[in-house]
N, C-alpha and C positions, 0 to 999 in steps of 0.2 A: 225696403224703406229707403227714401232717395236722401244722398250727403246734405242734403241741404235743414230737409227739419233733422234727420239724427244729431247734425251738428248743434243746430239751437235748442234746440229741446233740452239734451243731456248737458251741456254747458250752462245750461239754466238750473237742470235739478241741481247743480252744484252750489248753486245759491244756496241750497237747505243745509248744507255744512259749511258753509261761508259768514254765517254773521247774524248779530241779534241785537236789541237796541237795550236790552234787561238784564243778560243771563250772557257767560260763555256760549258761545256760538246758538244754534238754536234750542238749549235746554235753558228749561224755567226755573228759577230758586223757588217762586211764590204757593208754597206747600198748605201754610197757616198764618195767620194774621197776627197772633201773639209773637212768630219768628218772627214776622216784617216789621215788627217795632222794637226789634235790636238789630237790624240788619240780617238777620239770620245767625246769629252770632251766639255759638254753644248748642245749633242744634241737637248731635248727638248726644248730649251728655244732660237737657235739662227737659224737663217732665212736668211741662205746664197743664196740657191736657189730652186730648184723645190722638190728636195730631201726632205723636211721638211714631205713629204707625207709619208713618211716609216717612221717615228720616233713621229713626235707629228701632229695629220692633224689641228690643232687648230692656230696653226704657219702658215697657208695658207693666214691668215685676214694680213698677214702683206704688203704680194703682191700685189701693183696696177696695175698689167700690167700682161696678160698670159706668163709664164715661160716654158722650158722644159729644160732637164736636162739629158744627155747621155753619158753610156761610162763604164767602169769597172774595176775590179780589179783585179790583177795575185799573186794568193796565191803560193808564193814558198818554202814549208816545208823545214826543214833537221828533222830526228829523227836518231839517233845511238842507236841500242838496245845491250848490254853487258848481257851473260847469257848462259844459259842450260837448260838441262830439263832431268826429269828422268823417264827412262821407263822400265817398270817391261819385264823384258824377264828372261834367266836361269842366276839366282842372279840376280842385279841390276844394269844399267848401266845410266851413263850420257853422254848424247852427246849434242856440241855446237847448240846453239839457239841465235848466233850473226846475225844484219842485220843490213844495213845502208840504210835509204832513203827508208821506208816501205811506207809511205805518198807520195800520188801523187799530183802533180800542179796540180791548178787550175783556170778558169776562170770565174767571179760572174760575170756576167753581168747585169748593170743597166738601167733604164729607167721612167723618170719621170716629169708628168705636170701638170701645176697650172691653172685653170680661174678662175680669178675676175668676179663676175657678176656683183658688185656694192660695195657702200662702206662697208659692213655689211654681203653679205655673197660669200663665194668661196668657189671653187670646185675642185678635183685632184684627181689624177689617177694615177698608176705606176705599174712596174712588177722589182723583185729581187727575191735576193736569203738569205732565211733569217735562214737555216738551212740547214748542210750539211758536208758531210766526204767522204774519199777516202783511204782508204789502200789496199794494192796490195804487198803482199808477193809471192816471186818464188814460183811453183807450188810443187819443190820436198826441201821445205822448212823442217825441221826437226822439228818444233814446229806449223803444218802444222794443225792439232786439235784449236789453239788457235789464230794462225794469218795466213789466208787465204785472201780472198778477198770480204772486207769491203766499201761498195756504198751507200751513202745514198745522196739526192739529190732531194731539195724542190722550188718549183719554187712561190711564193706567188702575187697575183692577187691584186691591191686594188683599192678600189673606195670608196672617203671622200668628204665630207663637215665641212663646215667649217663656223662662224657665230659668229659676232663681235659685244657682248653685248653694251659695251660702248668706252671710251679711256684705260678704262683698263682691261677689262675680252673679254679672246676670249676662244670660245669651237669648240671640233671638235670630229665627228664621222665617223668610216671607216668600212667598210665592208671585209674581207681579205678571197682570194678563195684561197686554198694550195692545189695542186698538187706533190705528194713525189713519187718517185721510188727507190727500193732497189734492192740491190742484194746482198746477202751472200752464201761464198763458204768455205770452211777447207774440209783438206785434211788431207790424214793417217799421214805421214810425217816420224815421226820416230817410230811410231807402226807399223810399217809395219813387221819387224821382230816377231814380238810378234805373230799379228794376223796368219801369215802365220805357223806358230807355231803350232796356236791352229788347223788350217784346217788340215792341216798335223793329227794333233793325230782325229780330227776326220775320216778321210780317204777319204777327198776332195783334188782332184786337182787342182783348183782354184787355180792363185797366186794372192795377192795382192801388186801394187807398190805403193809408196812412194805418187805420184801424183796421186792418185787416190782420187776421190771428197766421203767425208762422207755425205756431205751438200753442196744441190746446189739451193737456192732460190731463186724465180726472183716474184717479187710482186708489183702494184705500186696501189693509191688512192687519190680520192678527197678531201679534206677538208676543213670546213668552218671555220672560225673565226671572230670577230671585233678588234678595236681598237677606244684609244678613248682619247681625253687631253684636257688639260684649259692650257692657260696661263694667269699669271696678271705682267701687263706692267705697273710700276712705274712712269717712262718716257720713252720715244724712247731710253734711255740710258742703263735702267735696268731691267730687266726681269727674270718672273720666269716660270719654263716650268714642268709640271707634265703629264706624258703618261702611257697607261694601254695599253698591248696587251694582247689579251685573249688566253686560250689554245687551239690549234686545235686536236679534234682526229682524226688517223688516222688508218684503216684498212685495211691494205697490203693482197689483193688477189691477189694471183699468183701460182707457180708449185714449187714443192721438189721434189726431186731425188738425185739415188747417184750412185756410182759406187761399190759398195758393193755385194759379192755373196749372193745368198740365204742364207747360212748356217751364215751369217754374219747379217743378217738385210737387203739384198738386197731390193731397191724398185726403181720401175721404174715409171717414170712422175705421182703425185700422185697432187690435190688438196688440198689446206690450206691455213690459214690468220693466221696472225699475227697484235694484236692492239699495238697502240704507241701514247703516249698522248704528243704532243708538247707542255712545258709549258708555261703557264702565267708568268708575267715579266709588272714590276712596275718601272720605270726613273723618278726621278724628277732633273732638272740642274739650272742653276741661270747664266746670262750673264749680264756683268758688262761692259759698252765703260769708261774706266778711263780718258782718253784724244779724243781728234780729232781723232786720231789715233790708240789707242793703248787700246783696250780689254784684260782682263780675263774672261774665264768660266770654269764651272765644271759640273760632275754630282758624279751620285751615282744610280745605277741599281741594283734592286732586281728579279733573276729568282729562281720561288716558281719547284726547282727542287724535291721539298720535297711532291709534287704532284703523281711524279712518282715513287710508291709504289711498283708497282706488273704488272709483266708479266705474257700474258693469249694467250696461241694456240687452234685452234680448227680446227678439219677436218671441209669439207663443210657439213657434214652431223650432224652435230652441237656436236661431242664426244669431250671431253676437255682432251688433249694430254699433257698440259702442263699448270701450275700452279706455280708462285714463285717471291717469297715477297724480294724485296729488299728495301734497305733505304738509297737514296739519299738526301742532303739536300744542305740545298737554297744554292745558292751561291750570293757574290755582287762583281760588279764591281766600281770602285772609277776613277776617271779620273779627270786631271786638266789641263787646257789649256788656249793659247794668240796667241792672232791676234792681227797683225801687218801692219797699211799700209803705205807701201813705198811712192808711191803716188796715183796719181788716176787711174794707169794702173797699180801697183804691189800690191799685198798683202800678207805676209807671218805667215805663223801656226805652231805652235809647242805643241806638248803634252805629257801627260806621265799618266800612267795608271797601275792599277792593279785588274787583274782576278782572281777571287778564281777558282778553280777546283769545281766539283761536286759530283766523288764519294767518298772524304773521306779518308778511308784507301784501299779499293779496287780499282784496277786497272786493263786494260787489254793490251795486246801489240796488239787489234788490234786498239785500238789509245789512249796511256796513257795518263789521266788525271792527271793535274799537274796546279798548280799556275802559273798564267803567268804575267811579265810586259812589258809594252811597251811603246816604247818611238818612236815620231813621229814627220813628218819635214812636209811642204806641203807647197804650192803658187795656186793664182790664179792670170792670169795674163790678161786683158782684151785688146783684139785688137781694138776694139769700145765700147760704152756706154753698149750696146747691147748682144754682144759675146764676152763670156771669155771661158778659159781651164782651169782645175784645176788640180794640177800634187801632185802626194804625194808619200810618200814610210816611210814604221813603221817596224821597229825592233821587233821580238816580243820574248823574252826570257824567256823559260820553267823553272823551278825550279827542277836539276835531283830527280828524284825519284828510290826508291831500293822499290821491293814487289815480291810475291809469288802467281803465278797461279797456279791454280788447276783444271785441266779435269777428272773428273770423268765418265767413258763410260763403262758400262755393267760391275760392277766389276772392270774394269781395271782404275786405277789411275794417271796420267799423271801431274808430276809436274814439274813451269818452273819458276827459278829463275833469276831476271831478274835487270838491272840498265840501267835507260834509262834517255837519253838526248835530249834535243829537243831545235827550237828553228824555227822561221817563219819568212821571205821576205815577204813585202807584198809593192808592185805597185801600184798605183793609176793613171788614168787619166777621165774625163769628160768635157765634152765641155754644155755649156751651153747657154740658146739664148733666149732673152726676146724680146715679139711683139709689 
């Protein structure tokens, strides 16, 4: 595999641990729609309905009666990138590397249910989306090397128990199947000059355009993981919720290729993987009913991003293509939130919250990372004892950030100076139905 796409390629997949417009790096908070309307705020610790099974499975001992829980969320990004990029051709020139709306909508679909077997132990199951990104830059993009088309998209399987020591300790264990698919594409973009350039002095006729693919990967994998939480109940009033989800790895086998001449590094449909360690991620929350009515909760989330070290490519035929140490670290999230109930058929949520970022000082435009708060409204409103809907919508506002990308490809140096804005819609609806 020739220096030219191993360099762009796997400097690319590093974009999938570089940055998110919603969530620390690329994992998704957006589990359930009743959390999106406190910010997420008290996860572990509070036990609205079947959803308890993605966040703490310990939380299940609190249901007497079989739950389920359906419905999803519409991730609607904005990002505005401000910038340029410089590329060596006869002297040096900068050309615009502006774009609006790189980040594509999305929709997380949820699903999830509880059985009681008795008073001491239950059982649940569920499927979400607990990791994931989408950016999609025009194809004759100018900065086409760095922001191309960016897929990552994990669908997580689970299956817990759950078992109720006494009136105050409950524990729970989960099983999590992860299934991820990728796709990464860049293009020449504004090398395009240059390379054709260099063809030229070689005395090749080959042209290269702008939208021509350097990197075009399509890979998808299995993964296994657990989960696992205690809570200790006070009284029915106050609670406290501790959850561990464990790391999954993941080994993307799929095809490369690109659209490159021979004399370029051409290669045509080639064999490779790519590893990607999903990390581990520690919640503890605390839920307080101050009145008949009227709750506070919070949490506080630790993802051990500090996990993911180092990126490793290999042909099938096991030659190591690519090698390289990065240093992310942890991030936490903080959230605080109140429920509210109107009466016995309304109830309304409010939260607010803050994301740390994960790469630091490094960043990439194919989805910057950036500090993020949010602030969030939500209701659930019950038609009978039995069936409710829960409706939400959270603000999520990015913190601008200004930095320097740098593509290095065969000698040639490609820099792109950059100030980016961003900010997320996020939709809630699930219905809910207890038997």
């Amino acid at each position: 595999m020739n220096k030219f796409l191993t360099k762009t390629l796997f400097a690319s997949a590093l974009t999938l641990c570089a940055g998110a417009a919603n969530a620390a790096a690329f994992q998704l908070q957006e589990v359930t729609t009743s959390g999106l309307g406190r910010a997420y705020a008290g996860e572990a610790a509070i036990a609205d309905n079947a959803g308890v099974v993605a966040t703490n499975p310990a939380l299940m001992t609190q249901f007497k009666r079989p739950e389920i829980s359906m419905g999803g969320i519409w991730v609607n990004p904005g990002v505005n990138i401000e910038g340029d990029i410089g590329v060596p051709a006869v002297g040096y020139r900068r050309v615009d590397a502006g774009y609006s709306d790189a980040i594509s909508s999305k929709f997380l679909p949820n699903a999830y249910w509880i059985y009681p077997i008795d008073e001491k132990f239950s059982v649940g199951g569920g499927a979400n989306v607990n990791y994931g990104l989408a950016t999609e830059y025009n194809a004759d993009y100018n900065a086409g090397l760095m922001g191309g088309t960016t897929d990552l998209t994990t669908i997580n399987l689970n299956l817990s128990g759950a078992y109720r020591l006494d009136e105050h300790w409950s524990f729970g264990l989960g099983l999590d199947v992860v299934y991820a698919e990728a796709k990464l594409s860049r293009r020449v973009g504004g090398l395009a000059p240059l390379l054709n350039a260099r063809l030229k002095m070689a005395g090749r006729s080959e042209t290269i355009l702008p939208t021509d693919f350097v990197t075009d990967l399509k890979g998808d994998d299995w993964g296994i993981g657990y989960n696992a939480g205690a809570t200790y109940q006070i009284n029915p009033n106050h609670r406290f919720g501790l959850a561990y989800h464990s790391k999954v790895k993941i080994k993307f086998d799929g095809t490369i290729e690109n659209d490159l001449p021979a004399g370029l590094g051409g290669l045509t449909k080639h064999d490779g993987s790519v590893e990607l360690n999903l990390p581990d991620y520690w919640e503890f929350s605390g839920y307080h009913q101050l009145t008949s009515n009227w709750a506070i909760h919070y949490s506080y989330k630790l993802t051990k991003w500090s996990r993911v070290q180092r990126l490793q490519a290999y042909t099938d035929s096991g030659v190591q293509v690519f090698d390289k140490t990065e240093h992310f670290g942890d991030t936490s999230r903080v959230a605080f939130g109140t429920t509210y109930d109107v009466n016995d058929k309304l109830t309304l949520r409010a939260g607010i919250a803050h994301d740390e970022g994960a790469a630091g000082r490094k960043s990439s435009i194919s989805i910057p990372d950036t500090h993020r708060m949010w602030y969030s409204l939500g209701a659930t409103y019950r038609f009978t004892p039995d069936l409710s809907v829960d409706l939400a919508y959270a603000y999520v506002h990015g913190k601008t950030r200004t930095f320097t990308e740098v593509e290095n490809v065969r000698g040639i140096s490609v820099e792109g100076r950059y100030k980016v804005r961003s900010q997320v819609n996020l939709y809630g609806l699930n219905l809910n139905y207890r038997f």
